[in-house]
Backbone as a printed PyTorch tensor [residue, N CA C, xyz], in Angstrom:
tensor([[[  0.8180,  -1.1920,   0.0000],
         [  0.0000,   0.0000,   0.0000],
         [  0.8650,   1.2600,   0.0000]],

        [[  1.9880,   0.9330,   0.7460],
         [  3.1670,   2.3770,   0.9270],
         [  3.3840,   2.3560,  -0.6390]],

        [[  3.9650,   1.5230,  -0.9820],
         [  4.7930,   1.9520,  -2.4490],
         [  3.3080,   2.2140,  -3.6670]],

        [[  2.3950,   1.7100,  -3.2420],
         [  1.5300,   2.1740,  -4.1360],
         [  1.0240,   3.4320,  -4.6160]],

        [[  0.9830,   4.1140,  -2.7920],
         [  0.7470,   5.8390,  -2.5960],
         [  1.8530,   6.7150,  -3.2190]],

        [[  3.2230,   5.7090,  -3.1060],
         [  4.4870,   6.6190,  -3.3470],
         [  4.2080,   6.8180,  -5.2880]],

        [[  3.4170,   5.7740,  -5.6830],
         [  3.6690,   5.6610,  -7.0180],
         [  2.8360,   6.5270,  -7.5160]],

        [[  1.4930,   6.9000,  -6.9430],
         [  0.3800,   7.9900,  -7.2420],
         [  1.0090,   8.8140,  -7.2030]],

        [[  1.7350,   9.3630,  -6.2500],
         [  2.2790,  10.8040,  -5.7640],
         [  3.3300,  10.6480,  -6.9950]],

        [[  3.8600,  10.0940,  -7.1380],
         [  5.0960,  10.6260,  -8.6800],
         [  4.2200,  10.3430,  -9.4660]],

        [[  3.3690,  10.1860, -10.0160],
         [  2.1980,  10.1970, -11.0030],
         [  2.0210,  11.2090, -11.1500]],

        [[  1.5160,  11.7070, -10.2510],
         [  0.9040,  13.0840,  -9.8420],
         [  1.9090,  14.5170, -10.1680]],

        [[  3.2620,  13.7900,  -9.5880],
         [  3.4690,  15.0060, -10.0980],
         [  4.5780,  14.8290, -11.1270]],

        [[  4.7880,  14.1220, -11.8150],
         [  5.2160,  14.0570, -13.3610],
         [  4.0900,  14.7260, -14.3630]],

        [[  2.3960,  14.8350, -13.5420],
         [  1.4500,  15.5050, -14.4860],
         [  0.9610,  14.2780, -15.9690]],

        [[  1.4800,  13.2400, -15.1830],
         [  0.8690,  12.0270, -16.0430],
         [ -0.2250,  10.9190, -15.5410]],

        [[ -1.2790,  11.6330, -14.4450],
         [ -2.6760,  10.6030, -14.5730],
         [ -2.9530,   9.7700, -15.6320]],

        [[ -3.5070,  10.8490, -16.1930],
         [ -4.3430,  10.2640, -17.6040],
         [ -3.7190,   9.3560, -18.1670]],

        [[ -2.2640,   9.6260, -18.4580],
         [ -1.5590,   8.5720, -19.5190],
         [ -0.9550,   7.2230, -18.6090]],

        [[ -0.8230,   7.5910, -17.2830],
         [ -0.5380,   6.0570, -16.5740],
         [ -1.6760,   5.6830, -16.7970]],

        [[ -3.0280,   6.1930, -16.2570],
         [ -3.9700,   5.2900, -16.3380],
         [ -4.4940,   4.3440, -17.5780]],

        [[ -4.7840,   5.2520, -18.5790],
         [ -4.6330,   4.6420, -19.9920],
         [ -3.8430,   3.6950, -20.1840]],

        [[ -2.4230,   3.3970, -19.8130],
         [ -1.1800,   2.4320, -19.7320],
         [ -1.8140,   1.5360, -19.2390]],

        [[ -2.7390,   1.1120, -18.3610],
         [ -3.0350,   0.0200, -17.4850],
         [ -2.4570,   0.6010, -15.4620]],

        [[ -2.2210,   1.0240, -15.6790],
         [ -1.3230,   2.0890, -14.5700],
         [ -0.3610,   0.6000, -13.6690]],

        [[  0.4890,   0.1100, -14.5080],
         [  1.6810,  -0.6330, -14.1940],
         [  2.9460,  -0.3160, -13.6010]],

        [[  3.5410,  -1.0000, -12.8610],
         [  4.8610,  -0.1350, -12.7910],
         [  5.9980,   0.0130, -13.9780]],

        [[  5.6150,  -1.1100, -14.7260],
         [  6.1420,  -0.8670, -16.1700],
         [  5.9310,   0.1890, -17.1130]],

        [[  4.5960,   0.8520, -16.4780],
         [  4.3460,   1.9050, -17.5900],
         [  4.4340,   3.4970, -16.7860]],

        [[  4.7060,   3.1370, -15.3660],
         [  5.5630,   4.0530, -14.7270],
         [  6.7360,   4.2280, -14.9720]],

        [[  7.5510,   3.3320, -15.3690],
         [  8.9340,   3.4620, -15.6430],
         [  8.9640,   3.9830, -16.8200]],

        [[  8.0360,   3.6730, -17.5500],
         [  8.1490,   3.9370, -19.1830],
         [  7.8200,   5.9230, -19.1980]],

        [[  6.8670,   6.0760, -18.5420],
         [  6.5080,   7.5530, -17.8510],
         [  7.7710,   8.6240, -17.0680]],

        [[  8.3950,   7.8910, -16.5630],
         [  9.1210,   8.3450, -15.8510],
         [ 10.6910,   9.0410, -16.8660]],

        [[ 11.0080,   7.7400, -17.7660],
         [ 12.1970,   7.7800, -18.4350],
         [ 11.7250,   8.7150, -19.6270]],

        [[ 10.5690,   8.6500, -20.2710],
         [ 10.1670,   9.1650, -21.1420],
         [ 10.5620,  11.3040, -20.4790]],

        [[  9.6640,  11.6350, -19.4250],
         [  9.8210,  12.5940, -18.7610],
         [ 11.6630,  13.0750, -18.8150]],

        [[ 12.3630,  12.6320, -18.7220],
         [ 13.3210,  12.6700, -18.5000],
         [ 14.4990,  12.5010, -19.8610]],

        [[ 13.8470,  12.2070, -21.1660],
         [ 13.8640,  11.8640, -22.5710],
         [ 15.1130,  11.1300, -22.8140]],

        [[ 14.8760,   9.7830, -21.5700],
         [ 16.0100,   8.6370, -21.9700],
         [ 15.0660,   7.5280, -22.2530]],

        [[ 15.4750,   6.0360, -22.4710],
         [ 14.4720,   5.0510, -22.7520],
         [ 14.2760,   4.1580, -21.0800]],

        [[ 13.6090,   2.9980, -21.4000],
         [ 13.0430,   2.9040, -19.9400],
         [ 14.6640,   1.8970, -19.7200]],

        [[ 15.4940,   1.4320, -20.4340],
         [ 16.5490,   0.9320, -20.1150],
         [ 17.4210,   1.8160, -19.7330]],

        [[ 17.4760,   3.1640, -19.8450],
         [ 18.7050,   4.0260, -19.2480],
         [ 17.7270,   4.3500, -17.7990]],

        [[ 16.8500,   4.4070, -17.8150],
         [ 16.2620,   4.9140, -16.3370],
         [ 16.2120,   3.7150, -15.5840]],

        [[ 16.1260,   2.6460, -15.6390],
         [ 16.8710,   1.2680, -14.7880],
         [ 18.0230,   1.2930, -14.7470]],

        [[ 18.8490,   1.7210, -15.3460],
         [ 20.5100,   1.5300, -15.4730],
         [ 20.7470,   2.7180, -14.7170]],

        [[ 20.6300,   3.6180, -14.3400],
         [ 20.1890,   4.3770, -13.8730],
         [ 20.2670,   4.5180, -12.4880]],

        [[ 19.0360,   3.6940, -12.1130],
         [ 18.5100,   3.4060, -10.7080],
         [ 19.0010,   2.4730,  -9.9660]],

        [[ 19.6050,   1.6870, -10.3180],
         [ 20.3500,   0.6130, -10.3860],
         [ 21.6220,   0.7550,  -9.6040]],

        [[ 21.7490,   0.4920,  -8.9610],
         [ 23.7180,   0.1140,  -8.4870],
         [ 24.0600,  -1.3760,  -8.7730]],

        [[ 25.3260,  -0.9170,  -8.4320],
         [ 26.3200,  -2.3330,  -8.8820],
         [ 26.1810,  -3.5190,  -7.7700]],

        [[ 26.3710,  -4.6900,  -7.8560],
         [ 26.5960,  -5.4940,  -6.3560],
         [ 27.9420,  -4.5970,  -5.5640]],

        [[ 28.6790,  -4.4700,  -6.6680],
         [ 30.1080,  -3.4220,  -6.1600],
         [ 29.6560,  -2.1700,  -5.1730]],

        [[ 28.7460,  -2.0230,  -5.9430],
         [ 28.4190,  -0.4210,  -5.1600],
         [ 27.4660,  -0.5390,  -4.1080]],

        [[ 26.3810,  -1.6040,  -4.2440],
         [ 25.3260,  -1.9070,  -2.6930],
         [ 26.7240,  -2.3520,  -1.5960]],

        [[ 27.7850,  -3.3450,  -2.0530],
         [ 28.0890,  -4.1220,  -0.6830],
         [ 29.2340,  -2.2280,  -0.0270]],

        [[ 30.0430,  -1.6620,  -0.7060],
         [ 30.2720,  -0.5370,  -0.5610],
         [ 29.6830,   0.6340,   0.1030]],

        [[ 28.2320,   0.6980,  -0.1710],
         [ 27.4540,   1.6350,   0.6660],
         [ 27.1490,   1.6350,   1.9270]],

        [[ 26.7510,  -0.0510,   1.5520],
         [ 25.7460,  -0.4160,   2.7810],
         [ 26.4230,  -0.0930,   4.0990]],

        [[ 26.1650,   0.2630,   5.2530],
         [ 26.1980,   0.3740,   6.3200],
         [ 25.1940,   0.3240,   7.5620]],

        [[ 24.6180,  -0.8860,   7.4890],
         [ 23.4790,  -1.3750,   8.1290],
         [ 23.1650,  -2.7060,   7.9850]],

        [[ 23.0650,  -3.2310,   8.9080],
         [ 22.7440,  -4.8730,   8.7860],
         [ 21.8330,  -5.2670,   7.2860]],

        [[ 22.3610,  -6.2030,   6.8150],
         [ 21.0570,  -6.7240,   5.5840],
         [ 21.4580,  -8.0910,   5.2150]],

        [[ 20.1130,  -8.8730,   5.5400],
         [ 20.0000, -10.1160,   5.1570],
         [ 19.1100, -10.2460,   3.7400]],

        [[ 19.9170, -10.6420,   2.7280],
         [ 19.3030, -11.0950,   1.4490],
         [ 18.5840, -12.3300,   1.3110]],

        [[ 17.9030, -12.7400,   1.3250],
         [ 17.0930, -13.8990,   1.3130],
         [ 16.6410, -14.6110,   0.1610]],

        [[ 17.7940, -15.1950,  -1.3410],
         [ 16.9660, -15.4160,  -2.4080],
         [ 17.1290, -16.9060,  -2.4460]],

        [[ 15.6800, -17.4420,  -3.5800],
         [ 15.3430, -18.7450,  -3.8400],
         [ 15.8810, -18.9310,  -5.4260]],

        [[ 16.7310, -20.1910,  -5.5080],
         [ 17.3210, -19.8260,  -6.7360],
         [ 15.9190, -20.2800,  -7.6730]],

        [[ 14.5770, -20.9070,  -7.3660],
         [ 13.6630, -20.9080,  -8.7440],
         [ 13.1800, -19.6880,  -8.7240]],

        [[ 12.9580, -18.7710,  -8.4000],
         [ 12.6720, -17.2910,  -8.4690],
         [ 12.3300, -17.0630,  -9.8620]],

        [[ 11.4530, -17.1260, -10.1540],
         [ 10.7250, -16.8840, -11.5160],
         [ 11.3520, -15.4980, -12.1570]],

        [[ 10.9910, -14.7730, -11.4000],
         [ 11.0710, -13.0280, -11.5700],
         [ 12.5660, -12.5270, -11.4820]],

        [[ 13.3160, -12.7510, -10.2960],
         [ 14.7120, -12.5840, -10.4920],
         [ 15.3580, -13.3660, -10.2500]],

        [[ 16.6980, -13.4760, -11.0070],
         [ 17.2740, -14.2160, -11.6960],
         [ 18.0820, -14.5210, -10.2460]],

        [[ 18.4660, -15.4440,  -9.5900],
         [ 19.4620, -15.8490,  -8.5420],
         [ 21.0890, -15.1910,  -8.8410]],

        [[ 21.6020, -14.7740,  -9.9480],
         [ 22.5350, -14.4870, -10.5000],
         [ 22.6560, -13.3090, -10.0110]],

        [[ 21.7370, -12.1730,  -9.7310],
         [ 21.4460, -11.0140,  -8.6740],
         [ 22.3920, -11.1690,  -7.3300]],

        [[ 21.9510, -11.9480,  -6.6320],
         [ 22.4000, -12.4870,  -5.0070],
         [ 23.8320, -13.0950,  -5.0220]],

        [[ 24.2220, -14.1720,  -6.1620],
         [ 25.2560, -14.5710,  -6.3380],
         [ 26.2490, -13.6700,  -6.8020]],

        [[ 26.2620, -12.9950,  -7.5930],
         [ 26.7900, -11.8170,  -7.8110],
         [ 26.8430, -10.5330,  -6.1150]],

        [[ 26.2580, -10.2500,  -5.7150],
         [ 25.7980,  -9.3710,  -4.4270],
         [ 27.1340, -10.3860,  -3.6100]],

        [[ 26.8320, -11.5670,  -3.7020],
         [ 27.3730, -12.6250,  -2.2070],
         [ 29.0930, -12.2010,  -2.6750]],

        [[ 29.3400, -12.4500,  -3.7410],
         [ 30.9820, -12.2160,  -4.3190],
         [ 31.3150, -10.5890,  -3.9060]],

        [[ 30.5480,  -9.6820,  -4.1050],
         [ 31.0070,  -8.4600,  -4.1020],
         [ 31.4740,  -8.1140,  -2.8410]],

        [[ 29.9330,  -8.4090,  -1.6070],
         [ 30.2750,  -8.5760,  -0.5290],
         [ 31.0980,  -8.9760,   0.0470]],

        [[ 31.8710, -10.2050,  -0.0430],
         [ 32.9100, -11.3460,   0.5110],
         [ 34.2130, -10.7010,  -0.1010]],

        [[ 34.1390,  -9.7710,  -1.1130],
         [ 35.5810,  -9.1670,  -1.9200],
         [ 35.6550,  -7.6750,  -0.9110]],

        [[ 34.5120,  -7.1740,  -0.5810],
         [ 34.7070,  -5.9850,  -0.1320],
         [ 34.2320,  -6.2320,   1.3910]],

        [[ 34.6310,  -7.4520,   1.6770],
         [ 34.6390,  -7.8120,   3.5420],
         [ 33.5450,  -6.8150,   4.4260]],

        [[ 32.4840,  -6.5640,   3.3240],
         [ 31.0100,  -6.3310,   4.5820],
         [ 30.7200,  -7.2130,   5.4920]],

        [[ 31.0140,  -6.5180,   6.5240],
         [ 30.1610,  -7.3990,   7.7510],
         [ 29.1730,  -6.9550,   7.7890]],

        [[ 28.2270,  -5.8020,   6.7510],
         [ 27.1560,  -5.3040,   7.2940],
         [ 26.0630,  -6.8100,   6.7460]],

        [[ 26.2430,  -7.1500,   5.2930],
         [ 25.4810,  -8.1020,   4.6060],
         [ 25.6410,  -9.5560,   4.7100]],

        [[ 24.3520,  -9.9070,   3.9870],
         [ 24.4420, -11.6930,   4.4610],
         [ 23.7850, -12.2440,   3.1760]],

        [[ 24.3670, -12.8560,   2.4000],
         [ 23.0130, -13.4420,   1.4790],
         [ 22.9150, -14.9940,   1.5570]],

        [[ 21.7410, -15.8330,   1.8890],
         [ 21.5370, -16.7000,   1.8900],
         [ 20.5630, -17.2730,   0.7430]],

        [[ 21.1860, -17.7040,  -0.5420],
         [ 20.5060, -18.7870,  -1.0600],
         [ 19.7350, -20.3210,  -1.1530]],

        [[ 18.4140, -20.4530,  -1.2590],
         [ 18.1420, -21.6090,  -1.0970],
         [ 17.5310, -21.8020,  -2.2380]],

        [[ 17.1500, -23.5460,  -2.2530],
         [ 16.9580, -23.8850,  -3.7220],
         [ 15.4780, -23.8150,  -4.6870]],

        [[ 15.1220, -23.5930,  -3.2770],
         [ 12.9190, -23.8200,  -3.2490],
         [ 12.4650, -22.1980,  -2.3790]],

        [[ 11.5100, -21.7600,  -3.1960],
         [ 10.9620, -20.6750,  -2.3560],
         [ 10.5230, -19.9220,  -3.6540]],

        [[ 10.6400, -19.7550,  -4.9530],
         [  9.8730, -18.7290,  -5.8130],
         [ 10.0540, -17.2430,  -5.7990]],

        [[  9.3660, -16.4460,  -5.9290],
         [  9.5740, -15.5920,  -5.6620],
         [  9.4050, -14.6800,  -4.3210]],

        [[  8.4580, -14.9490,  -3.8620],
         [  7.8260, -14.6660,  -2.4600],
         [  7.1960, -15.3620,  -1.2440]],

        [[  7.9970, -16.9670,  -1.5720],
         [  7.4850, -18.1120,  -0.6330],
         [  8.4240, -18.9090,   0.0260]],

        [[  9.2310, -17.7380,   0.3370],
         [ 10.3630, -18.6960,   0.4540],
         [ 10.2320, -18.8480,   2.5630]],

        [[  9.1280, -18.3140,   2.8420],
         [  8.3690, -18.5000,   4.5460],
         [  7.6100, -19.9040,   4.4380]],

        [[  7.2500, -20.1380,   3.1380],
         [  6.4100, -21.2260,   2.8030],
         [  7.4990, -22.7630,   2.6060]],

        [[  8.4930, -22.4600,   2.3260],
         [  8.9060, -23.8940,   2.3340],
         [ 10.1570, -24.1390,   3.3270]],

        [[ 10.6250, -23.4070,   4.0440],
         [ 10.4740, -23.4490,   5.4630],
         [ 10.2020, -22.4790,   6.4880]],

        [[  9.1880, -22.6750,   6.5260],
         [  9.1100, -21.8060,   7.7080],
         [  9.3290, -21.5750,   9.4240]],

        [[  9.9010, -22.2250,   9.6690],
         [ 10.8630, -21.8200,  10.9640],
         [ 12.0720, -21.5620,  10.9560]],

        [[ 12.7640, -21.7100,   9.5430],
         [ 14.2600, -21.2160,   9.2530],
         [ 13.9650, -19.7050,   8.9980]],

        [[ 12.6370, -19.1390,   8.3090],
         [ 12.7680, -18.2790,   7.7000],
         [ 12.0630, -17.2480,   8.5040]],

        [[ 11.8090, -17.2820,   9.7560],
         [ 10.7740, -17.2310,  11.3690],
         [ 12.0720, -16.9340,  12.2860]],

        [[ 13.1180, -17.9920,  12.1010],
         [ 14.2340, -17.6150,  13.2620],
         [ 15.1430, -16.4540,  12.4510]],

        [[ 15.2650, -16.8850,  11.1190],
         [ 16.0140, -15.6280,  10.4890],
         [ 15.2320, -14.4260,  10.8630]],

        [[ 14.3250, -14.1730,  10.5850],
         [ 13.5240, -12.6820,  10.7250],
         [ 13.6950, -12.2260,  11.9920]],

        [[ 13.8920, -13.3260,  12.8340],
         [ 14.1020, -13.2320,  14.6670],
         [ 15.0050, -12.4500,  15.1710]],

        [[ 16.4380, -13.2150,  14.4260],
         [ 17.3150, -12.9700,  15.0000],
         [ 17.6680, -11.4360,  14.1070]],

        [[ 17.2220, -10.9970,  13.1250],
         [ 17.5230,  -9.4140,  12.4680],
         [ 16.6910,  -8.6730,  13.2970]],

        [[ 15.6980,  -8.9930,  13.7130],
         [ 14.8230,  -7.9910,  14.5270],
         [ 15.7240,  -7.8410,  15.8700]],

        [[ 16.1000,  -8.9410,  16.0910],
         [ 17.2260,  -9.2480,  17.8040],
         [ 18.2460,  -8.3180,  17.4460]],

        [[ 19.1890,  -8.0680,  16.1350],
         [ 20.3230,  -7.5790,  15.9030],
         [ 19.7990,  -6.0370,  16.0480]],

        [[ 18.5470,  -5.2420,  15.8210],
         [ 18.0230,  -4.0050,  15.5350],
         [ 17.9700,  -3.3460,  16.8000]],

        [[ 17.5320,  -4.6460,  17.8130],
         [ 17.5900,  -3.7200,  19.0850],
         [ 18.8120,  -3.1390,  20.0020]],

        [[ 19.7340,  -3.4980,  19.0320],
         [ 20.8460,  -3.6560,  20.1570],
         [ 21.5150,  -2.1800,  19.3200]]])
C-alpha cells in the first residue's frame, strides 16, 4: 500500500494521470513515464537506478539479510550470487546473502518456515541492540 501511494504521488506530479492510467497504470508503464519525462528510454532509467553489487556491498552500512530462492521466476538468482561475491571481496560485515533452492519468488516462509521465522528473529534481535 506504501509503495503504491508513493507511485500515485510521482504520477501526480510528473502531471501524467491520464496517460498512466490509460497504460493500465503498471509499474512498467511508470517506468516507461518516468524515463520518457526525463527523454532517456526505460533501459537508461533502470541503469540508472540501479547500483552495482560493487556499489550496494560498498554503501551499505546497516545490517542486511538477502534472502533469495534460486527458482525465483522473476529474479534471476545471478542477482544475489553476484551481491554474495562483491560482498565477501569488499569484507562487509554489514550483509548476508543466503541462497536456497525452493521458495519462488515470495514463498520462500512457505517452504520453510521456521528457518525463515528464526532468520527474521534474529535481524529484529540484531536491531535492538
Amino acid at each position: 500500500k506504501q509503495f503504491d501511494s508513493y507511485l500515485r504521488k510521482r504520477i501526480k506530479e510528473l502531471g501524467k494521470e491520464a496517460e498512466f492510467k490509460a497504460t493500465g497504470g503498471t509499474f512498467d508503464a511508470y517506468i516507461q513515464l518516468a524515463a520518457n519525462a526525463q527523454q532517456i528510454s526505460g533501459e537508461e532509467f533502470y541503469q540508472r537506478a540501479t547500483l552495482s553489487p560493487e556499489q550496494i556491498a560498498e554503501k551499505v552500512r546497516v545490517p542486511v539479510v538477502v534472502y533469495h530462492a534460486e527458482d525465483d521466476p522473476l529474479v534471476s538468482v545471478a542477482h544475489s550470487q553476484n551481491l554474495k561475491r562483491a560482498i565477501e571481496l569488499n569484507d562487509s560485515g554489514y550483509m548476508k546473502v543466503i541462497i536456497k533452492e525452493k521458495g519462488g519468488h515470495i514463498a520462500l516462509h512457505e517452504v520453510e518456515p521456521q528457518y525463515y521465522v528464526n532468520l527474521i528473529l534474529t535481524v529484529l534481535d540484531g536491531l535492538k541492540r
